[in-house]
Legacy VTK file of the C-alpha trace (Angstrom):
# vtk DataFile Version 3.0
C-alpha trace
ASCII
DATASET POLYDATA
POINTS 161 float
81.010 65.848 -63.078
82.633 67.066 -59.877
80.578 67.274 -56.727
80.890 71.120 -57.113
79.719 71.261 -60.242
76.434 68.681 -59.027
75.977 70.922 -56.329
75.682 74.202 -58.289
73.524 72.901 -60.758
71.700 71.465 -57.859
71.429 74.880 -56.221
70.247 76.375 -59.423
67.129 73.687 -59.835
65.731 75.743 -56.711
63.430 77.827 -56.599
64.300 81.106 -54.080
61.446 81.263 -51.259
58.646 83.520 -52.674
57.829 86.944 -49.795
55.558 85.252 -47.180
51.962 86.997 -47.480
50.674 90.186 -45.412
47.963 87.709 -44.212
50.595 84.689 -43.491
50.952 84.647 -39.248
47.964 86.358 -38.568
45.971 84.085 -36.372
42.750 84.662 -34.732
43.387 84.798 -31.254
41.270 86.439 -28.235
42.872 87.494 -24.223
38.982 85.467 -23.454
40.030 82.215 -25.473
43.322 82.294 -23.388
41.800 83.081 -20.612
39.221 79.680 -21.765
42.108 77.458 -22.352
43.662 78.098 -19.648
40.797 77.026 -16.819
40.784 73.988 -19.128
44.175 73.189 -18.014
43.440 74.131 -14.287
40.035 71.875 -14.486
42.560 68.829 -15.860
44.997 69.319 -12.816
42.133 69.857 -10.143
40.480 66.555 -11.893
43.861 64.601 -11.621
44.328 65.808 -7.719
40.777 64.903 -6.703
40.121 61.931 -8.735
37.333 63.039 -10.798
37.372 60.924 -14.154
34.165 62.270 -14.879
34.813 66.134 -14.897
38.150 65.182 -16.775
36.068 63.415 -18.923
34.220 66.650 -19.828
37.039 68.672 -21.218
37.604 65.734 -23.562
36.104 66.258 -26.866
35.594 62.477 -26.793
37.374 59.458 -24.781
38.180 58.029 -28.295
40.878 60.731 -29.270
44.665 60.405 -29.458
45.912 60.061 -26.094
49.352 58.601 -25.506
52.551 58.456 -24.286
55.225 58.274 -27.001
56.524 55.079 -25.096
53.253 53.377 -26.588
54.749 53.865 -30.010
58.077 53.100 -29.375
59.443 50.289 -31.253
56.111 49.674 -33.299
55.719 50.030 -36.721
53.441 52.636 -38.620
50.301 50.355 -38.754
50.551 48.670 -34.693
50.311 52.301 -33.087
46.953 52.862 -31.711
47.406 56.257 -30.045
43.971 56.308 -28.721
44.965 55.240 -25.157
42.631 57.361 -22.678
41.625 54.302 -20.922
45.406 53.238 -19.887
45.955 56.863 -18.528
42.194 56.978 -17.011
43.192 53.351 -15.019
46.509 54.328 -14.278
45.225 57.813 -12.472
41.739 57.621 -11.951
41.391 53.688 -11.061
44.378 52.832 -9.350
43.204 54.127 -5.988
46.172 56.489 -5.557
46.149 60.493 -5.132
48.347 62.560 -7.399
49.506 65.999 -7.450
49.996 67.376 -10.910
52.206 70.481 -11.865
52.047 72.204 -15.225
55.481 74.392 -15.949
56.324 76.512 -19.210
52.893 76.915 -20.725
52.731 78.237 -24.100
49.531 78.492 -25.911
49.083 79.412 -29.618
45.719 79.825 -31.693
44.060 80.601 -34.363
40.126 80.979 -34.716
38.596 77.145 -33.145
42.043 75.489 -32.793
44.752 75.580 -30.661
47.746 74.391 -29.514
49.354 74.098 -25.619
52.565 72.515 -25.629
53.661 72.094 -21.450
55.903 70.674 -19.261
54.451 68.228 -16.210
55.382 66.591 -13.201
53.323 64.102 -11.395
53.934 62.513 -8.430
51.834 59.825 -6.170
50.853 61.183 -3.071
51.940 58.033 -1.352
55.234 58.005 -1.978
56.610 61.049 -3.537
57.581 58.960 -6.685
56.178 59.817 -10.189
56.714 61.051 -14.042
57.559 64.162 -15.638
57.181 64.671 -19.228
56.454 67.230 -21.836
53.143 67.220 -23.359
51.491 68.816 -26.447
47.385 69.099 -26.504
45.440 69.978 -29.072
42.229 72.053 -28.641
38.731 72.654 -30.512
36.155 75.148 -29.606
33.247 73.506 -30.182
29.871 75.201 -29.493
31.647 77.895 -27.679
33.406 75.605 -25.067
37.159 74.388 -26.189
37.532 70.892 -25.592
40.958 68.479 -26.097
41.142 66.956 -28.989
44.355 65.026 -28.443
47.161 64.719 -25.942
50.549 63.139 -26.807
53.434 63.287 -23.917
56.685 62.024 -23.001
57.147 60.437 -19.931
60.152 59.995 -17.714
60.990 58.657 -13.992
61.779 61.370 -11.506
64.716 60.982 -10.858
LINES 1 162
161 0 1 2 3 4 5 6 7 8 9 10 11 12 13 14 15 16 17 18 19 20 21 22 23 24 25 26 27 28 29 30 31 32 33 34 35 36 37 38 39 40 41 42 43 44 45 46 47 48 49 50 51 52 53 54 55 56 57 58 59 60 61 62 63 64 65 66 67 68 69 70 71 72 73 74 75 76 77 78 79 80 81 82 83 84 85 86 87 88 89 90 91 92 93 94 95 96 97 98 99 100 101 102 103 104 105 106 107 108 109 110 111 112 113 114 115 116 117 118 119 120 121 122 123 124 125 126 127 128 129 130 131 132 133 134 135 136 137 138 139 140 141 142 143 144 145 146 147 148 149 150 151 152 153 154 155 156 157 158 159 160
């Protein structure tokens, strides 16, 4: 058979997309939750800037959740990546003695009832020396007994340049 003929019989095999549902997109959001969510964020830059592991600790919804760079992944395979790394970003920031100043650019938040999503774009930079990371980062969020809490934090990270 030609590839034109494989292809149309191909193309036939599928199914058209069915009409999304009314309810489809509708997500349970509140102005108060994003108002919630969004101290969250300004409680994990204050923590960063004054070196207070144990208030950062708080918005965690435990210090066992994924927490990584995708630099700790890189080059692994499926079964080596351990993603729950809070304790190489707590003794990089909060143990290494040195003062940061943390900047959060291009916030977007998106929920739906207990969970959401903040995707964000970082810099960080060492006090001492001006020199630090940038990075894009993507948290996710639970509201548990009416307080939302991260639930994981993946993030590139790159050398200012």
């Amino acid at each position: 058979m030609s590839a034109l003929a494989l292809l149309c019989i191909a193309a036939g095999a599928v199914a058209a997309p069915a009409a999304v549902p009314g309810y489809v997109g509708r997500h349970r959001a509140s102005a108060a939750d994003r108002e919630a969510i969004g101290q969250v964020l300004a409680a994990y830059t204050q923590s960063v800037i004054g070196r207070d592991p144990a208030r950062f600790e708080s918005l965690l919804l435990s210090r066992d959740i994924p927490f990584s760079s995708t630099d700790a992944a890189s080059g692994k395979t499926a079964g080596a990546v351990d993603t729950r790394r809070y304790a190489d970003f707590k003794a990089a920031v909060f143990d290494s003695g040195e003062r940061f100043q943390q900047q959060f650019y291009n916030v977007r938040i998106a929920q739906d009832g207990e969970l959401a999503q903040v995707s964000l774009d970082f810099v960080t930079t060492r006090l001492s020396t001006g020199r630090g990371g940038y990075g894009w980062k993507v948290l996710q969020l639970l509201k548990v007994d009416g307080e939302w809490k991260i639930a994981s934090e993946l993030y590139t990270a790159y050398a200012i340049p």
